[in-house]
N, C-alpha and C positions, 0 to 999 in steps of 0.2 A: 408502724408507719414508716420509718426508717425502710425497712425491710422491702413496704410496696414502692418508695420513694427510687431505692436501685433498681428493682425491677424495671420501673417505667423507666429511667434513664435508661438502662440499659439496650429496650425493646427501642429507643427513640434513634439510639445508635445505631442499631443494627439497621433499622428504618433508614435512616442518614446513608450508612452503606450501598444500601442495597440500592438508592434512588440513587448515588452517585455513578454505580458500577454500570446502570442500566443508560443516566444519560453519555458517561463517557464510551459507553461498550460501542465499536460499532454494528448496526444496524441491516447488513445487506439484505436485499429483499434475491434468494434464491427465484433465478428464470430458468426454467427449463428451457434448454437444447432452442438459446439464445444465439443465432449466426451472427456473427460479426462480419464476415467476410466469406464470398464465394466465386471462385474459380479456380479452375485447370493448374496444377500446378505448374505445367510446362507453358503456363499462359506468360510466366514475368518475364519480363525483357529486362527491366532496369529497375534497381533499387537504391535510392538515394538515402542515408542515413545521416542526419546533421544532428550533432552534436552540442550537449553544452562545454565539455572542455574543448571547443574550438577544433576537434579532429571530424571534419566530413569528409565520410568516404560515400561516391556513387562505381556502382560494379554495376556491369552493362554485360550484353550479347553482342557477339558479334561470329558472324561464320562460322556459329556454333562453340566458340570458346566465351570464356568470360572473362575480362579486365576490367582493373580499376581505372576510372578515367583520369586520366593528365599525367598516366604514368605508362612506364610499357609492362608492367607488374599485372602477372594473370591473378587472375582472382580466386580465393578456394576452395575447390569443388564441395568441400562439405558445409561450407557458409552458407554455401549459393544453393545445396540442398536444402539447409535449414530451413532459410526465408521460405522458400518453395514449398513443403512440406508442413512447417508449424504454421503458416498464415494461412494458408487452403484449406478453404470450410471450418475455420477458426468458432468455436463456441464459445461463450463466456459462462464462465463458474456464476457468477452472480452482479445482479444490479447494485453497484453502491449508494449512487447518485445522482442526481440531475442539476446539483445546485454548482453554475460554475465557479460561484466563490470561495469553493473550498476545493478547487482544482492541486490549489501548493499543498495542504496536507496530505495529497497522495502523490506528490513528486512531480505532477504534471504542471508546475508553474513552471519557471525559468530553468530550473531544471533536468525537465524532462528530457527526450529524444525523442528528436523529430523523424519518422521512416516515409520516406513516400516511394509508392511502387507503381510499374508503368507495365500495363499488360499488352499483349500485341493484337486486344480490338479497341485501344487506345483508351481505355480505363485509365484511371488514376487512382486509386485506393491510399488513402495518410491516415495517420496515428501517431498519437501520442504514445510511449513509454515511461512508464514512472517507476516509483518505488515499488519493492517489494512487501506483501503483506506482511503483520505481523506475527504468520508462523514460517515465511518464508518459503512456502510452496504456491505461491498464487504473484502474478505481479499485474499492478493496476492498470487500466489502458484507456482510452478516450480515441475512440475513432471521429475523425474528420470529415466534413464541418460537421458538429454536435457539443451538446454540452454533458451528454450520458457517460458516467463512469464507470467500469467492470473490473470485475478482475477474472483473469484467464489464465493455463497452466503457465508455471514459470518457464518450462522450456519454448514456450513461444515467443520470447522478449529476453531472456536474462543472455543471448550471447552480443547483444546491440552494443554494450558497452567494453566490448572486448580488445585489446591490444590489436594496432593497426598491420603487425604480420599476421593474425588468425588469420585478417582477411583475405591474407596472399595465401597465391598456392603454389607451399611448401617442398613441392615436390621439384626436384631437378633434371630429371632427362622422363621429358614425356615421350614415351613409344610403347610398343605391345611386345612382347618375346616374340609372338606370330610372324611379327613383319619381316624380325631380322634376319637377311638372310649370308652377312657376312659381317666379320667382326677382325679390326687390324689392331693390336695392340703395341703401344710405342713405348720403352722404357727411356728414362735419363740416360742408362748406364748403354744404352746402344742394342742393347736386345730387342728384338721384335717378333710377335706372333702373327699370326694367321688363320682363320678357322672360317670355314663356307657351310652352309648349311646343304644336305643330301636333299633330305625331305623333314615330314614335322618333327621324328623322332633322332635322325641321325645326323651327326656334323664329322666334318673330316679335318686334322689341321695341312694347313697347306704352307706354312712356312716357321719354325726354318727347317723342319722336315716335313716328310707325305706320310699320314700314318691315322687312320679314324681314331676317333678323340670318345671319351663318354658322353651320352645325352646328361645326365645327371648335372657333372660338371659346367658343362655351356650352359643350362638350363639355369643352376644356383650363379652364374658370372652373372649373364644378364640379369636376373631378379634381385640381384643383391645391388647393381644400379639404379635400376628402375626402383626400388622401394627407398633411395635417397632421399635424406630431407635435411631440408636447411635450416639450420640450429638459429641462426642469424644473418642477415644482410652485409653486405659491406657498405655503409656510404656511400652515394653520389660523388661526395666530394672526396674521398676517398679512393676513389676509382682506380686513377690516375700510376699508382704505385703498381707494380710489379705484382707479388705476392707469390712469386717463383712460374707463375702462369706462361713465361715466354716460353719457357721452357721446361715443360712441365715435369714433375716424376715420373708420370704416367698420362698417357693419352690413348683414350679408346675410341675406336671408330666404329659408328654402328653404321653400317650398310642395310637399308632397307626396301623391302618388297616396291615400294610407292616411288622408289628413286631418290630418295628424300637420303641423307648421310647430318649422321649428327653424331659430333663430336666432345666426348666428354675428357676434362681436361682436370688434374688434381697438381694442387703447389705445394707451398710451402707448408708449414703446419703454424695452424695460429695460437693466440696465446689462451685458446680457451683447450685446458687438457686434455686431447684424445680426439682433435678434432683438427682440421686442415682447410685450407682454400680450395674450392670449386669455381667449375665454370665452362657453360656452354661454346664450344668454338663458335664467331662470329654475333654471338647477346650479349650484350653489355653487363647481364646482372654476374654479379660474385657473389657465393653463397658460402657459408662456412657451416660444416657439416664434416659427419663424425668419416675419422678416414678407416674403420677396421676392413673396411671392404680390399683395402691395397693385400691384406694377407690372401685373397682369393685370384690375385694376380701373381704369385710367388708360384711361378710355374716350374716344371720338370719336366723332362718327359714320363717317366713313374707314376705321377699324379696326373698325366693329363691322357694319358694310355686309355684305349679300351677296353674296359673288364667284361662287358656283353660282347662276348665274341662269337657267338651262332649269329647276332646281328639279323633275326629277323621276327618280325610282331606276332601273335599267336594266330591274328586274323589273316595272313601272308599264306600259313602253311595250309598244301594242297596235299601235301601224301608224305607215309612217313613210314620206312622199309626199315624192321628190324629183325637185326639178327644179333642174337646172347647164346655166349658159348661161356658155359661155366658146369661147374662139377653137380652140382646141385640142380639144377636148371640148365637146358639148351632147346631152343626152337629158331622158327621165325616166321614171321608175319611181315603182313602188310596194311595200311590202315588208310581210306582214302575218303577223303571230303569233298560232300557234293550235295548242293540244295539245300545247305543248313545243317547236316548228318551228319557222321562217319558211317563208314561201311567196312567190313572186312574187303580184302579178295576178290572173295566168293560173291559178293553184294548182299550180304546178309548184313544188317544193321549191329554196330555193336551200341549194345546196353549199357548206361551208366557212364561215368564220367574221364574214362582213366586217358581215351583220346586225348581228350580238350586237356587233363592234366601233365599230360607228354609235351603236349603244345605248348602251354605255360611255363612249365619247367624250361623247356630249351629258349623261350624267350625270355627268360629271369636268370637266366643260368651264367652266374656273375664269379672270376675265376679268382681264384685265393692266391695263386701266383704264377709267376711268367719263369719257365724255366729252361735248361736246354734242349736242343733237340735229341730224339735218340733214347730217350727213358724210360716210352710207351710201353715196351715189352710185348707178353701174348695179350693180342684183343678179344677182352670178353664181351663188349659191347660195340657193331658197329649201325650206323645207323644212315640214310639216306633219306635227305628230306628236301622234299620238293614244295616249291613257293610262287609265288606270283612276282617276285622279284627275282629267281634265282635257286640256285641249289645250292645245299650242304654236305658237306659227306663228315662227319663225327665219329671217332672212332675214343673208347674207353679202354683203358690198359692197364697195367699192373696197379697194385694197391702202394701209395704214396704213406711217407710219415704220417701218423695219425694227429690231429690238431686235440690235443686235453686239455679244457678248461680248468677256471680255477677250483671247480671242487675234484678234479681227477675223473673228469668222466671221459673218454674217448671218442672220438668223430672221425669216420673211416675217410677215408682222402685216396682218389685214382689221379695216376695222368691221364691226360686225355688230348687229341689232335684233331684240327679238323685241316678238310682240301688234304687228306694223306702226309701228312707231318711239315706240314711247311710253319707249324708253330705250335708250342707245346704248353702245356700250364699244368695245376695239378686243381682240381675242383671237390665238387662233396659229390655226395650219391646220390643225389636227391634222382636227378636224370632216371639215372642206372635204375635204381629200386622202381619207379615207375614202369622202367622196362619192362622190369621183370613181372609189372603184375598184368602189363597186354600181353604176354605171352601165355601167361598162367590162366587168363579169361579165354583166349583164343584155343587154345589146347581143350577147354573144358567143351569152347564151344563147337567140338569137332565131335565130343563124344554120343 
């Protein structure tokens, strides 16, 4: 008796359990491909989010930018995606509820966040924001007017509650690389550069010497501003100070296509380490943000020099006359582009790729160093190449110190001139060996 007496207790337990697990468990009834919401994502104009800790921010359209209203603080473009993207054609994972007195167990009482969005056929679309579910991948929501509960993916709700900079945008010199087409840079110490743009790939610097500058370099200046962001604000009230801005360490001036000049300006360094005071000439905001970009302003001429010194794109070259005078190998040809082609001379089509690879090469053809005139020696490669901007005349010379890596391997190294020696460097062979293999196609294809 004893024996059945535990059993039943025991069974009465487990019973107890299982009715308690089932009334506290919640209950959602799964809807299928349940819309909450539908429109155009580029339909929102305004989204208003009020808050229970007392921070409402509304972020608006205007002339195609976004701000926060009552401030002059743009808003941030990947916020402004967010709303736009996770509330568009919104589905809900499942029905909780319909009972609104159990709104506060899902955060949706005094708690909650309030969103209201304003579309441009003058919709209104509101919802509540509440807690997160209990595995944390779902969070609760209550669209307006209604008394229905859901829960929908977390990324559609969990950035509402986010510090009031997410919603700024973070970024400090809004422009394109495209536009720029001249750039003045000012030092503290009295130094100043210069640099104008040729076309999309080439810049020239113009002060304080004449002398083409790298694309590479211009290209990593700007995008090393343009990818700025600000760490932190300065207070309003805080404005007011200095922060070395009157006179900056550096001021850059962008010259752009549109007519538009925007001026970036860097001070003092602040007390957060490795970081410095920003700020737009003529905007009021001060940003603080990491200064390592000043190391891309530590100019030379050395580092700011042309190492693309054929200086023309592979799509430019129109014809390309060679002649190789070496022990092993000597011919010359001629190779000309026309209707998409190459053609020999003769107009016989050449086969395979070693054209387009001569083209390449002499547009990549990036010099290992700048050295005197006068070193060339015999030419065993000269070459003439005709372009839609201009001509070349490239001449290869004697065999230069060889560059050995760190395991001792050897890398054959020529001088080389181009315009008949009006400047000398020493480069690899990459050219030269391509040379040699359209003379070696041409020769075959005479036989």
């Amino acid at each position: 008796m004893k024996e059945l007496r535990g059993t039943i207790l025991a069974l009465m337990f487990f019973g107890g359990l299982v009715t308690y697990y089932y009334l506290s468990e919640e209950k959602p009834i799964t809807v299928k491909e349940t819309k909450l919401f539908s429109f155009e994502k580029h339909d929102v104009i305004k989204a208003k989010i009020i808050r229970p800790d007392g921070l409402n921010i509304t972020i608006y359209e205007k002339d195609s930018k976004w701000w926060i209203e009552e401030t002059n603080h743009r808003a941030s473009t990947t916020m402004v995606n967010r709303i736009r993207h996770q509330l568009h054609d919104l589905e809900a994972r499942a029905n909780v509820t319909t009972d609104q007195g159990e709104s506060k167990l899902y955060g949706l009482g005094k708690s909650a966040i309030k969103v209201v969005l304003n579309l441009k056929d003058g919709r209104e679309i509101s919802f509540l924001a509440g807690d997160p579910n209990p595995t944390g991948v779902s969070y609760y929501i209550q669209p307006l007017p209604g008394n229905s509960i859901y829960t929908v993916k977390k990324s559609a709700l969990d950035y509402y509650s986010a510090d009031y900079d997410q919603f700024r945008d973070q970024r400090i010199l809004r422009i394109e690389t495209k536009d720029v087409e001249k750039i003045n840079v000012g030092k503290k110490n009295g130094e100043n550069w210069s640099f104008s743009r040729i076309d999309e790939t080439r810049w020239n610097i113009l002060a304080p010497f004449e002398e083409r500058t790298s694309k590479d370099i211009m290209r990593t200046l700007i995008g090393r501003c343009i990818a700025l962001k600000a760490k932190q604000y300065v207070d309003p009230d805080e404005q007011k100070k200095d922060y070395g801005l009157q006179n900056p360490l550096l001021k850059i001036e962008f010259v752009l296509s549109t007519g538009v000049t925007k001026t970036l300006m860097i001070g003092d360094k602040s007390e957060l380490d490795g970081f410095s005071y920003f700020k737009i000439e003529d905007e009021p905001i001060i940003y603080i943000a990491k200064h390592g970009l000043l190391e891309e302003f530590d100019f030379s001429a050395e580092k700011l020099r042309n190492k693309r010194v054929v200086d023309l794109n592979e799509s430019e070259i129109t014809s390309m006359k060679i002649r190789l005078r070496e022990e092993e190998l000597s011919g010359e040809t001629e190779i000309n582009f026309a209707a998409g082609k190459w053609f020999w001379k003769n107009g016989n089509p050449v086969s395979g790729s070693t054209p387009r690879r001569l083209a390449s090469g002499l547009n990549n053809l990036e010099v290992l160093e700048f050295v005197d005139k006068g070193e060339l020696g015999d030419v065993v490669l000269d070459l003439e190449i005709e372009s839609t901007v201009g001509s070349r005349h490239v001449q290869y010379g004697q065999l230069a110190e060889p560059y050995i890596n760190n395991e001792g391997r050897e890398y054959p190294r020529r001088y080389m001139t181009i315009e008949d020696g009006k400047d000398s460097y020493i480069v690899d062979e990459h050219v030269l060996g391509v040379a040699r293999d359209a003379i070696r196609e041409f020769q075959r294809a005479q036989k």
